[in-house]
C-alpha positions as a Markdown table, in Angstrom:
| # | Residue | x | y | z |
|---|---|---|---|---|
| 1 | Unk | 0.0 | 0.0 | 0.0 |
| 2 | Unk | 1.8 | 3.4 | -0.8 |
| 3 | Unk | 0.9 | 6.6 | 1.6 |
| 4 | Unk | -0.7 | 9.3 | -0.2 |
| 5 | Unk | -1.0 | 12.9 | 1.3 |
| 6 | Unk | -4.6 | 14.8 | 0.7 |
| 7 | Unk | -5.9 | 18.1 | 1.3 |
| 8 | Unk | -9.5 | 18.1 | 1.7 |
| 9 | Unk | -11.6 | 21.1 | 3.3 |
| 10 | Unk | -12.8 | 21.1 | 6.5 |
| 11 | Unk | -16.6 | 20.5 | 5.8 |
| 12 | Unk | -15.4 | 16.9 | 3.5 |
| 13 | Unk | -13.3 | 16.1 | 6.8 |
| 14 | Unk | -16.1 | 16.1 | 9.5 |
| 15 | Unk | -18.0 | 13.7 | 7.4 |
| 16 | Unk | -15.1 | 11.6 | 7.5 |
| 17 | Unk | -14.8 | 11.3 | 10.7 |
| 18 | Unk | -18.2 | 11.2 | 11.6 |
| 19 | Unk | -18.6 | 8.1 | 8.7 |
| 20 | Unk | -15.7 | 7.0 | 10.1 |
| 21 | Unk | -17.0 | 7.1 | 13.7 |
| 22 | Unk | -20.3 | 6.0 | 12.9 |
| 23 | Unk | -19.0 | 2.6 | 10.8 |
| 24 | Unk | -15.9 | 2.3 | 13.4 |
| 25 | Unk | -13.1 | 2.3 | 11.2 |
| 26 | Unk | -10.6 | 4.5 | 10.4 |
| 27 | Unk | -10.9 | 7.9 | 8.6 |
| 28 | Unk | -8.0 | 5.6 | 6.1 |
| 29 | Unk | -10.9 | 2.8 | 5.5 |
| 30 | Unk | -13.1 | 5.0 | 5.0 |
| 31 | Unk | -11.1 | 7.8 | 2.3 |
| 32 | Unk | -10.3 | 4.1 | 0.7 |
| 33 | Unk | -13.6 | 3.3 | 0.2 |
| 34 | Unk | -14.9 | 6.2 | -0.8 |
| 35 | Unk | -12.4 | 6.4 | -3.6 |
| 36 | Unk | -12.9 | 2.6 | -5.0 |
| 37 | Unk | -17.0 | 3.6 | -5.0 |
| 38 | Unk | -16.7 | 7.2 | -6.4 |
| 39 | Unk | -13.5 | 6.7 | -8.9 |
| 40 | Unk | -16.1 | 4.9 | -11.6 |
| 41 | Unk | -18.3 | 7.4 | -11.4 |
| 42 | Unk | -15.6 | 10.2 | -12.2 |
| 43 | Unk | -14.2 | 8.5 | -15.1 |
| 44 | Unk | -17.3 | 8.2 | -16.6 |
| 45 | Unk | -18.3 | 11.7 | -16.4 |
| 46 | Unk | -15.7 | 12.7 | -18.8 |
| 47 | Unk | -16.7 | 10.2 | -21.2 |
| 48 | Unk | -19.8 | 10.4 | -21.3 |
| 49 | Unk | -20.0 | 13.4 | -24.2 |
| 50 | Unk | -17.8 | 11.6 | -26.1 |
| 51 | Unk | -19.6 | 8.7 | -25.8 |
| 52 | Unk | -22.5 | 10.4 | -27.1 |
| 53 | Unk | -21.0 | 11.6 | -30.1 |
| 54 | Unk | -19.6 | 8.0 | -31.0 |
| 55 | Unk | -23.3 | 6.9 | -31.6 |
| 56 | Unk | -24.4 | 9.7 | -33.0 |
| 57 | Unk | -22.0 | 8.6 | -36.1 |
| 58 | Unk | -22.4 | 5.0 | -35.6 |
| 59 | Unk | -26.3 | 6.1 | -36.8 |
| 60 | Unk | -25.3 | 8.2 | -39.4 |
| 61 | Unk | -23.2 | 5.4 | -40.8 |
| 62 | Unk | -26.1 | 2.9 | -41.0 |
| 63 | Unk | -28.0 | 5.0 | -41.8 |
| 64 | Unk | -26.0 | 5.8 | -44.5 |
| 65 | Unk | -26.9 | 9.9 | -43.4 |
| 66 | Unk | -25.0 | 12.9 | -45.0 |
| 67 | Unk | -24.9 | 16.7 | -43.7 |
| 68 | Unk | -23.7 | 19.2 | -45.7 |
| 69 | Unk | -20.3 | 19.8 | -47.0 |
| 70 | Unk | -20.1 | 23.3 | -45.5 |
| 71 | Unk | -21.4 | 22.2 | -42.5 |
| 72 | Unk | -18.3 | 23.6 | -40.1 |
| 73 | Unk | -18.1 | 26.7 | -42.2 |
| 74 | Unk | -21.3 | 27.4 | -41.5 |
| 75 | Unk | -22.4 | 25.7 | -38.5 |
| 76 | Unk | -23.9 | 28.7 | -36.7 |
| 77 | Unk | -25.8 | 29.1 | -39.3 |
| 78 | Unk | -26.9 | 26.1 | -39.6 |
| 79 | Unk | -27.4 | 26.0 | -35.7 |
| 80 | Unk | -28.9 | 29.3 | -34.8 |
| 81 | Unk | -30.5 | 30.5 | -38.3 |
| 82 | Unk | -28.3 | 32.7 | -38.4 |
| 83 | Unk | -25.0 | 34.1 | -40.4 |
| 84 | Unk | -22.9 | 36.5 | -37.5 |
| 85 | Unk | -20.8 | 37.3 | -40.5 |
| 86 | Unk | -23.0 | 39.8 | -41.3 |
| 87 | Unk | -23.4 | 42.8 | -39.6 |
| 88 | Unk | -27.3 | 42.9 | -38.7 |
C-alpha cells in the first residue's frame, strides 16, 4: 500500500470522521472506500459526451446519413439561423 497525502476542506473532513466514527473504522478505510466507490463514477463523467458523439456517427453510418459539406463553415448558421458574418 503506498501513503498518499490529501488536502481536503474542513466540511469533507467532519463527514469523514463522523462516517468513520459511525461505521468504526478508520478515517483511512473510510477515504479508501470512498475512492474505490466514487473513482467509476468520475471516469465516466468525462466520457460520457464523447460517448454520445460516437453513436451519434455510428447512426449516421447505417443509416447511411450525409450533412452538408459546409457544414463547419457554416455551423452557426446552420445552428442558430443565423450568419454573424454579417453585420445585422
Amino acid at each position: 500500500m503506498l501513503k498518499t497525502y490529501l488536502y481536503v476542506p474542513e466540511e469533507l473532513d467532519e463527514k469523514i470522521t463522523l462516517t468513520a466514527k459511525i461505521q468504526n473504522k478508520s478515517k483511512a478505510e473510510v477515504i479508501r472506500q470512498a475512492l474505490e466507490k466514487g473513482i467509476p463514477a468520475v471516469q465516466s463523467e468525462g466520457t460520457a459526451s464523447a460517448q454520445i458523439l460516437f453513436k451519434i456517427a455510428q447512426i449516421g453510418r447505417r443509416y447511411n446519413i450525409k450533412g452538408p459539406k459546409d457544414a463547419s463553415e457554416r455551423m452557426d448558421e446552420y445552428l442558430w439561423g443565423k450568419d454573424w458574418s454579417k453585420n445585422e
